[in-house]
Backbone bond lengths (Angstrom), bond angles and torsions (degrees), N, CA, C in turn:
res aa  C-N    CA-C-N  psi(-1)  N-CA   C-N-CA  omega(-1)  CA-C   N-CA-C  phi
1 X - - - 1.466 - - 1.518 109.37 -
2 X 1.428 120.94 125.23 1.357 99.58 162.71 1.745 119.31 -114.09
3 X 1.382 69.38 147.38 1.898 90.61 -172.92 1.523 105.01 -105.77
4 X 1.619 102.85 126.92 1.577 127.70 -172.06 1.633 100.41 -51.64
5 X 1.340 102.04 145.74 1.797 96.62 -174.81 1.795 113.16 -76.04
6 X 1.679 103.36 -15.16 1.619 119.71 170.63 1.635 94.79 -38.52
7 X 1.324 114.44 -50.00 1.557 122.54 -156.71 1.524 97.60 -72.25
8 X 1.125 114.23 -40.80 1.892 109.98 -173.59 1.713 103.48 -71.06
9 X 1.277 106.71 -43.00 1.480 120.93 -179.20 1.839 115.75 -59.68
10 X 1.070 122.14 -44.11 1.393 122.35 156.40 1.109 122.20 -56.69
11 X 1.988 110.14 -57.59 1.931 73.56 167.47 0.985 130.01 -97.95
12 X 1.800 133.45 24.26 1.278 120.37 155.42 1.559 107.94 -59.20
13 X 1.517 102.86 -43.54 1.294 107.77 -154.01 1.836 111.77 -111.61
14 X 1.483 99.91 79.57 1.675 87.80 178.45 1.201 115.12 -77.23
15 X 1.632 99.68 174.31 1.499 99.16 -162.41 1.555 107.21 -76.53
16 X 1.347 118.60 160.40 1.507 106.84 177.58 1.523 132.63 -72.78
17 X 1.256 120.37 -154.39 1.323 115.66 -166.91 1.680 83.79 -113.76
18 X 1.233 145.35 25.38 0.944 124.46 -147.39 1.643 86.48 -139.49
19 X 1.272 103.33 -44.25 1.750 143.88 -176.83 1.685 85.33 -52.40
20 X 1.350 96.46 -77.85 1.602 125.29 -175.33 1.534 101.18 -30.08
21 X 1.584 127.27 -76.41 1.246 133.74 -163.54 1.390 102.18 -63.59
22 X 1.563 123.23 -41.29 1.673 124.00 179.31 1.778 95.18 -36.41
23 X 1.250 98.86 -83.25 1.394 117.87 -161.51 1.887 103.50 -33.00
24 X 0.899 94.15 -69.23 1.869 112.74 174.09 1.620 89.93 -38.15
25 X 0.959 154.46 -61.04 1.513 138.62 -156.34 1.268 103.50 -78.72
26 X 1.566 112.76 -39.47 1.385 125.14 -170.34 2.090 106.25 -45.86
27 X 1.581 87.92 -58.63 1.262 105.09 -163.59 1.691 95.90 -62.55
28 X 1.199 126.77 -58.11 1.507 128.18 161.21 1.252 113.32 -36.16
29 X 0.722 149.83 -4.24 1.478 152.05 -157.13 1.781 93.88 -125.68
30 X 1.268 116.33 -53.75 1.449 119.86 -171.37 2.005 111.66 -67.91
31 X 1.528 86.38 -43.71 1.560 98.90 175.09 1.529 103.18 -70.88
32 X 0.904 161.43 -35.35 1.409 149.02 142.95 1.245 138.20 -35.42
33 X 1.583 109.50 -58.31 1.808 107.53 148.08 1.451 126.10 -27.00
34 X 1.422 98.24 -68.67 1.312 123.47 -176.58 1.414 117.75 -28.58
35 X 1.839 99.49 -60.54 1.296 129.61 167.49 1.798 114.81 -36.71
36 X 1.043 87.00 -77.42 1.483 102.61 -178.07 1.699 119.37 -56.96
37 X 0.972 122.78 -50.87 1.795 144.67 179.71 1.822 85.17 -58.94
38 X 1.380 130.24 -57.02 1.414 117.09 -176.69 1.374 114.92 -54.98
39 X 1.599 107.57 -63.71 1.964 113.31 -171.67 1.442 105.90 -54.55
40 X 1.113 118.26 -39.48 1.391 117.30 -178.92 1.180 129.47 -73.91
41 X 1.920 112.80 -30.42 1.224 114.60 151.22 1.587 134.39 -42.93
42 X 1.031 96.05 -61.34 2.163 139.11 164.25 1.613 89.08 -24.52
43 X 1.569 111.39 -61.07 1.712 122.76 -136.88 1.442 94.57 -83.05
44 X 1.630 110.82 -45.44 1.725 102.49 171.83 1.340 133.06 -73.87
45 X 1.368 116.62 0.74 1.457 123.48 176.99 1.412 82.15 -85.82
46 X 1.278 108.19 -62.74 1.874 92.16 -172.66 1.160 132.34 -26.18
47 X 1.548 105.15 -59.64 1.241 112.35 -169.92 1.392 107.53 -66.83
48 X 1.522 131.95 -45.65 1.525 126.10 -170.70 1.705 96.13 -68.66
49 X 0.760 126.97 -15.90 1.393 105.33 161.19 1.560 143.19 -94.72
50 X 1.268 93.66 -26.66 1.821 108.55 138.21 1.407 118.22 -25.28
51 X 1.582 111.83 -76.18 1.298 109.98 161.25 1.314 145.40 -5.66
52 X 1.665 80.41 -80.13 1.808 114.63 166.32 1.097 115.88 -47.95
53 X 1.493 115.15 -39.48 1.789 100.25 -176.97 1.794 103.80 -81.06
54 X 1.613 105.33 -39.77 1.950 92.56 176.99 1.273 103.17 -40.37
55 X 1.385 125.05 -58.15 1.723 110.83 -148.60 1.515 98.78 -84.09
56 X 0.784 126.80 25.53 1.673 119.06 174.84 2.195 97.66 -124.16
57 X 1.252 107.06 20.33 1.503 116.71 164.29 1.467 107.99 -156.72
58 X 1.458 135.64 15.76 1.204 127.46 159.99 1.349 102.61 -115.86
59 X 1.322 98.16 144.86 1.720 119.59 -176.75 1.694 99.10 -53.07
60 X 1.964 108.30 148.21 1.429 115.41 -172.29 1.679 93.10 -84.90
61 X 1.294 133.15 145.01 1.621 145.92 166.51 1.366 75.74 89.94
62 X 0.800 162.59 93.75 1.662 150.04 100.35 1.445 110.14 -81.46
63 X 1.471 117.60 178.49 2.003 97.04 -164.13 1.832 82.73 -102.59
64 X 1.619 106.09 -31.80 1.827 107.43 -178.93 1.880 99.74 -54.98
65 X 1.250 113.95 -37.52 1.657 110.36 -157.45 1.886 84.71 -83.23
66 X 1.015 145.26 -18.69 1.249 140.72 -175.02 1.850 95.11 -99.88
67 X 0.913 111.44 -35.88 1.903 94.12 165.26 1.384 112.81 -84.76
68 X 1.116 120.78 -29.01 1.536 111.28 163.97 1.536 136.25 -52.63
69 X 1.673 101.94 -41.61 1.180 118.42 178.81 1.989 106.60 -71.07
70 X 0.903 110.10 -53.05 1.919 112.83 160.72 1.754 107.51 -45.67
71 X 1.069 134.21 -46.25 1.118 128.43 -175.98 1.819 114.49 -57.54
72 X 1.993 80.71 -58.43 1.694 92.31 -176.16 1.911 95.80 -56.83
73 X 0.877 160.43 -95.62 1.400 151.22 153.60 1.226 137.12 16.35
74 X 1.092 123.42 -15.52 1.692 136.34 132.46 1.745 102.81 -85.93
75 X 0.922 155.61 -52.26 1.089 148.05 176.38 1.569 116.85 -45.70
76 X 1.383 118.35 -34.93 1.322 136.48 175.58 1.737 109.33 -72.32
77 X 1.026 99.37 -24.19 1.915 116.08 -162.84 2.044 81.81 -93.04
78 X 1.166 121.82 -54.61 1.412 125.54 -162.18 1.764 97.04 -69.61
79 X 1.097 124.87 -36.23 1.563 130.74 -161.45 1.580 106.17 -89.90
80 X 1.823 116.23 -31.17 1.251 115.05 177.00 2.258 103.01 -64.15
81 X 1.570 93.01 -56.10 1.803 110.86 175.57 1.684 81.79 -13.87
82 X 1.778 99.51 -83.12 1.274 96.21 -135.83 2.022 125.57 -73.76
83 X 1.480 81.38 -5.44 1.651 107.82 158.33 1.602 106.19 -34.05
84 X 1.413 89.57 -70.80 1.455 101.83 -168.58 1.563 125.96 -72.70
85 X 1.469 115.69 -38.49 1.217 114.99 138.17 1.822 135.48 -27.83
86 X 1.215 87.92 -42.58 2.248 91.38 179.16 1.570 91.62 -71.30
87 X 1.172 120.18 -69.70 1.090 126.74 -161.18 2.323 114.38 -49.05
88 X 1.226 79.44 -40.15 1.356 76.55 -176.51 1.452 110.37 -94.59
89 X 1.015 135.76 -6.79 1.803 149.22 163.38 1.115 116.52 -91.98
90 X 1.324 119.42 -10.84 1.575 125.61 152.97 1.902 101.05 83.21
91 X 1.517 105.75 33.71 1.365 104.02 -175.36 1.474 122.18 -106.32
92 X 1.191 106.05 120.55 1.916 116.85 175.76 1.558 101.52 -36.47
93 X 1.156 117.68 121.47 1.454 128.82 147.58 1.641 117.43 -59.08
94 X 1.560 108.21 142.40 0.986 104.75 -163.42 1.772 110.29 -68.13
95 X 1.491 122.78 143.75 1.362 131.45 -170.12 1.639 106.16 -58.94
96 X 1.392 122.53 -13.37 1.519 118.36 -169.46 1.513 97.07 -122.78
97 X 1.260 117.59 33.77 1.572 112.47 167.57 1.476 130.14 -54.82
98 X 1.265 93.87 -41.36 1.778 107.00 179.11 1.608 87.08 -60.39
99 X 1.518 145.36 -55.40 1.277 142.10 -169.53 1.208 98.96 -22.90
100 X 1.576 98.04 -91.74 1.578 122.59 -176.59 1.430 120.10 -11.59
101 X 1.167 97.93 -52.91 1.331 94.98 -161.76 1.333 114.33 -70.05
102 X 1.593 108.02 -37.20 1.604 134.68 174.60 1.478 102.69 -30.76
103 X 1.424 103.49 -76.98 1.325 118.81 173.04 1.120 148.12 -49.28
104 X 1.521 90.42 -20.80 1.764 95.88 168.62 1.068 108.47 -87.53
105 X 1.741 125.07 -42.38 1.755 118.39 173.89 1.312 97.02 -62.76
106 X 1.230 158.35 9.01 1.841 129.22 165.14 1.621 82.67 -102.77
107 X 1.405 136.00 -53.04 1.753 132.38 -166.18 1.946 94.73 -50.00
108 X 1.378 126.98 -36.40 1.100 118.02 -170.11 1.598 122.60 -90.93
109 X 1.633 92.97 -16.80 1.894 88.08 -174.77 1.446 71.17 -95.63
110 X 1.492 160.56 -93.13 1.079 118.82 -64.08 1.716 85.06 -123.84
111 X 1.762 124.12 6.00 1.124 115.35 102.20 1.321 151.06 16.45
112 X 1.223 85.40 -99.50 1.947 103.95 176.03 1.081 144.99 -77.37
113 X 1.451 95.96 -9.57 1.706 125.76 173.77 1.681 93.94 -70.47
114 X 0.811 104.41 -25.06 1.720 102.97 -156.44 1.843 101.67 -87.44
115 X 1.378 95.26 -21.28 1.899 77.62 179.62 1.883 79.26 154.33
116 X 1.453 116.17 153.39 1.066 123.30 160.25 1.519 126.10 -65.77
117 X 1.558 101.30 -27.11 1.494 95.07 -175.63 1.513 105.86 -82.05
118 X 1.514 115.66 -42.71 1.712 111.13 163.67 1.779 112.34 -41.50
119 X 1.645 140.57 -19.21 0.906 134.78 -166.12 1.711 101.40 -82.84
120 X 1.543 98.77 -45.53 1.421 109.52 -161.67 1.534 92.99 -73.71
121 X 1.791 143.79 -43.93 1.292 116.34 172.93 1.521 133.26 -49.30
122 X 1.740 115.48 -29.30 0.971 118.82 140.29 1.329 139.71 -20.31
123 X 1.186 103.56 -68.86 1.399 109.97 166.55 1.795 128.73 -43.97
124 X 1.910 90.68 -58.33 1.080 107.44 163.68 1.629 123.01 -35.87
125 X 0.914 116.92 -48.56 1.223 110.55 -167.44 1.574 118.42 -99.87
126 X 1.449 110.37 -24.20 1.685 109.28 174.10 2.095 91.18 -77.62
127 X 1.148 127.88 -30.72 1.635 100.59 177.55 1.485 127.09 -88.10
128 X 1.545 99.00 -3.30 1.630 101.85 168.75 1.710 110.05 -75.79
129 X 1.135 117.55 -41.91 1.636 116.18 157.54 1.240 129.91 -61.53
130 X 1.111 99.96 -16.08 1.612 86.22 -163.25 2.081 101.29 -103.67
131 X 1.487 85.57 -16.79 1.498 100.07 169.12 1.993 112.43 -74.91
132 X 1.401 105.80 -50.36 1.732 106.90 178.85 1.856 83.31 -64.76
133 X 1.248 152.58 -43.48 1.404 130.60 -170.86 1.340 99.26 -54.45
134 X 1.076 102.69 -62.37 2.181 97.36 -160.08 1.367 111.05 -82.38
135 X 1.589 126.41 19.55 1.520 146.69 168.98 1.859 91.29 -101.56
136 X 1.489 122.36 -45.83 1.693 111.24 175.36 2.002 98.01 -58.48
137 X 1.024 98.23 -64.05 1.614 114.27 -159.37 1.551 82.40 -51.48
138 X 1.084 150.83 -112.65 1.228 143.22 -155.44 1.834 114.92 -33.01
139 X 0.967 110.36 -5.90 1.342 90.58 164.04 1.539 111.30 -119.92
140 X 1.320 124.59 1.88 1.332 150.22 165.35 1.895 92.05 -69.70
141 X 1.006 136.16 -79.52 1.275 148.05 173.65 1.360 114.25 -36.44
142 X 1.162 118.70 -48.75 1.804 129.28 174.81 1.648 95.69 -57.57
143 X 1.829 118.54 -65.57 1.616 111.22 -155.04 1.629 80.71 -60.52
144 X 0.950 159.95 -56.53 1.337 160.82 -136.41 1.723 101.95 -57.83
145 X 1.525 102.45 -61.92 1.423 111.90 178.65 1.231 115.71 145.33
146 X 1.613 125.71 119.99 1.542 122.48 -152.65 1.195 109.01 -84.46
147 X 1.376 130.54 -23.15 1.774 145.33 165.01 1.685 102.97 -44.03
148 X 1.692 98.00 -62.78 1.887 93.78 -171.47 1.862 122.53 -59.57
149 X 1.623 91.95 -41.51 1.413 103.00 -176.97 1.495 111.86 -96.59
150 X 1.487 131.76 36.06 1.345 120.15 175.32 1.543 125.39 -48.50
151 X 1.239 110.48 -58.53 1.050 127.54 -166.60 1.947 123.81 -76.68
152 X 1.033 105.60 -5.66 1.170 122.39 161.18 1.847 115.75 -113.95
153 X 1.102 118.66 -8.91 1.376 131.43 166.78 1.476 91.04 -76.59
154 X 1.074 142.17 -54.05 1.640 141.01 -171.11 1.282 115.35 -60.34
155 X 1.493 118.37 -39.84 1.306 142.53 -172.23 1.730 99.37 -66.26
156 X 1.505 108.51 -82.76 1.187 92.62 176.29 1.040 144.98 -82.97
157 X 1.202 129.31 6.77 1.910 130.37 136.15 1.238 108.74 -26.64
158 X 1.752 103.31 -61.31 1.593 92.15 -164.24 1.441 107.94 -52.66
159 X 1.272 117.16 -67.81 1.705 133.98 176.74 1.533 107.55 -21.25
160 X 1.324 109.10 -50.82 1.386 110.11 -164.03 1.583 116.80 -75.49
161 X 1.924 106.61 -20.47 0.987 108.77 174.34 1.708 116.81 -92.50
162 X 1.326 112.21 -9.41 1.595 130.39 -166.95 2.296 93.18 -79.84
163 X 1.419 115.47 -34.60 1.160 149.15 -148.05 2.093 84.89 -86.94
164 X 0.954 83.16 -60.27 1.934 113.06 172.88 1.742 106.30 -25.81
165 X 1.506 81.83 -81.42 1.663 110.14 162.22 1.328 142.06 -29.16
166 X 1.277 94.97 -58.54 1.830 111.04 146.84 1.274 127.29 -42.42
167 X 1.635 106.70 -58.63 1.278 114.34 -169.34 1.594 104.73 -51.43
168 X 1.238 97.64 -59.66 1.413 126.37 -166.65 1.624 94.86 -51.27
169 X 1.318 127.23 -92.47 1.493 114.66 160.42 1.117 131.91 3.63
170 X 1.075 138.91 -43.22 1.522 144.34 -152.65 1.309 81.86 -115.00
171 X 1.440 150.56 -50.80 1.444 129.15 -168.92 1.510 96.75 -76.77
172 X 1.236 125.42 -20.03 1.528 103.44 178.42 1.778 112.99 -87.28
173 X 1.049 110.17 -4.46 1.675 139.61 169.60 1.763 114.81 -65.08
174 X 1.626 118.98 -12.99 1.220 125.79 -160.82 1.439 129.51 57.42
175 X 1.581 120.51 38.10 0.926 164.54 -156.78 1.542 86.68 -69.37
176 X 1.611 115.46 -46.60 1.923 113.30 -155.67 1.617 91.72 -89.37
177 X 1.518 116.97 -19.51 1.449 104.51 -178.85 1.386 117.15 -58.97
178 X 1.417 105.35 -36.30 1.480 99.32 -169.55 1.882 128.12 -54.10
179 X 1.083 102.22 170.36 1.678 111.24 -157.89 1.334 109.08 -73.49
180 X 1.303 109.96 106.81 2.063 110.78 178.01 1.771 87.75 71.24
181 X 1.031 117.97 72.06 1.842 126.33 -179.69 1.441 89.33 -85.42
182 X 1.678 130.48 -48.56 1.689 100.58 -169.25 1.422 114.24 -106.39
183 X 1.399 116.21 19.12 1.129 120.52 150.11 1.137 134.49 -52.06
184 X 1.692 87.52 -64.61 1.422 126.94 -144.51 2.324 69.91 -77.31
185 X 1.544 123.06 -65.15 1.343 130.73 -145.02 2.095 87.49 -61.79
186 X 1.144 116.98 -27.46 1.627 111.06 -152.74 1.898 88.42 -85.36
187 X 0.939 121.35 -35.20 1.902 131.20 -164.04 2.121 89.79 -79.77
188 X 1.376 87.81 -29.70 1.597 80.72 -169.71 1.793 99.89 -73.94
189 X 1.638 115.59 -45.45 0.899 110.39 -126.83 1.878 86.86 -90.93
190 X 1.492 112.89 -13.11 1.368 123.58 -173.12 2.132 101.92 -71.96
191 X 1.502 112.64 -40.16 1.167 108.60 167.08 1.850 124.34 -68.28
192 X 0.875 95.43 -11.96 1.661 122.18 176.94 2.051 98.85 -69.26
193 X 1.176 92.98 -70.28 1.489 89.28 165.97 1.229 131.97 -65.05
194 X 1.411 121.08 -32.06 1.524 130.65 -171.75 2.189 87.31 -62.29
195 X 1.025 94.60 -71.38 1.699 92.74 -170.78 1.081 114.91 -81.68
196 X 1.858 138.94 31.22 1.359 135.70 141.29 1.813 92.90 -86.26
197 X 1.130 128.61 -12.51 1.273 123.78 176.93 1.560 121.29 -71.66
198 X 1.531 99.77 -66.26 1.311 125.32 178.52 1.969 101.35 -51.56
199 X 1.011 106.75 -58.44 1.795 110.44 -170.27 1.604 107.98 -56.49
200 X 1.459 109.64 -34.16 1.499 111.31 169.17 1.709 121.85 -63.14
201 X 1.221 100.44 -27.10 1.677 114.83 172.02 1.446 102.60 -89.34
202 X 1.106 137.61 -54.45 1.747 119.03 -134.90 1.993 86.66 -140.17
């Protein structure tokens, strides 16, 4: 029989320990992207549809339905990014996307039905999470190494600071007036986490 000398050469020569650990970070490194590029994908469909459901129950010329509509519009700008990101990183969208989205148009109309300022705690509270998320991930990305991940370190700053904005908006919106505000903001903001969890898995 002859056996390729590749075969004698491997096991003279295993791979190193050095080889070994490369690869191991590598693959850690990929499973983390991966990670992250999905929930975040997941998280901006959400949110632009959040949007979508307020303005389809707040009155048209209102000054809230004209800051809403600017909001949903950076959200649209953040969801195309990460469009292009899946596609070009070669990353599975999360399996419950159609969810997301579901849920954010009923979390956003039924919301907004209730009063503009109930819309804007809404707000309030899905961008205070979703801002401490991409405040973990950016410093998750830094210990990693700021050379490998530049370009998505840039990305979500901006996001995280665009996310900022919102928040901030919506409390100047009378956001705390609304009815049972840290109820209503703590029940919101606990499902907020439940499915930045779930979207990172499935």
């Amino acid at each position: 029989m002859n056996v390729p000398k590749t075969f004698y050469a491997s096991r003279n020569n295993p791979p190193s320990s050095r080889y070994i650990k490369q690869r191991y970070l590598d693959e850690r490194r990929h499973r983390m992207l991966d990670r992250m590029i999905r929930v975040d994908h997941a998280g901006e469909a959400g949110a632009s549809t959040i949007y979508a459901g307020q303005l389809c129950a707040m009155r048209p010329g209102d000054k809230a339905t004209e800051t809403v509509k600017q909001m949903q519009k950076q959200e649209i700008v953040h969801l195309e990014e990460f469009n292009r990101l899946i596609r070009e990183k070669g990353v599975r969208p999360s399996l419950l996307l159609p969810c997301w989205k579901v849920c954010g148009f009923l979390l956003g109309f039924s919301t907004a039905i209730m009063g503009p300022s109930t819309a804007m705690a809404c707000t309030v509270a899905v961008e205070d999470v979703i801002s401490k998320h991409y405040d973990n991930q950016l410093s998750e990305l830094l210990e990693d190494g700021e050379e490998e991940h530049r370009e998505l370190l840039r990305i979500i700053q901006k996001f995280r600071d665009d996310e900022l904005e919102h928040h901030d908006t919506a409390l100047e919106h009378d956001a705390q007036s609304a009815p049972g505000y840290h109820i209503m903001t703590q029940t919101i903001k606990v499902g907020c986490k439940a499915a930045i969890w779930i979207a990172e898995r499935v």
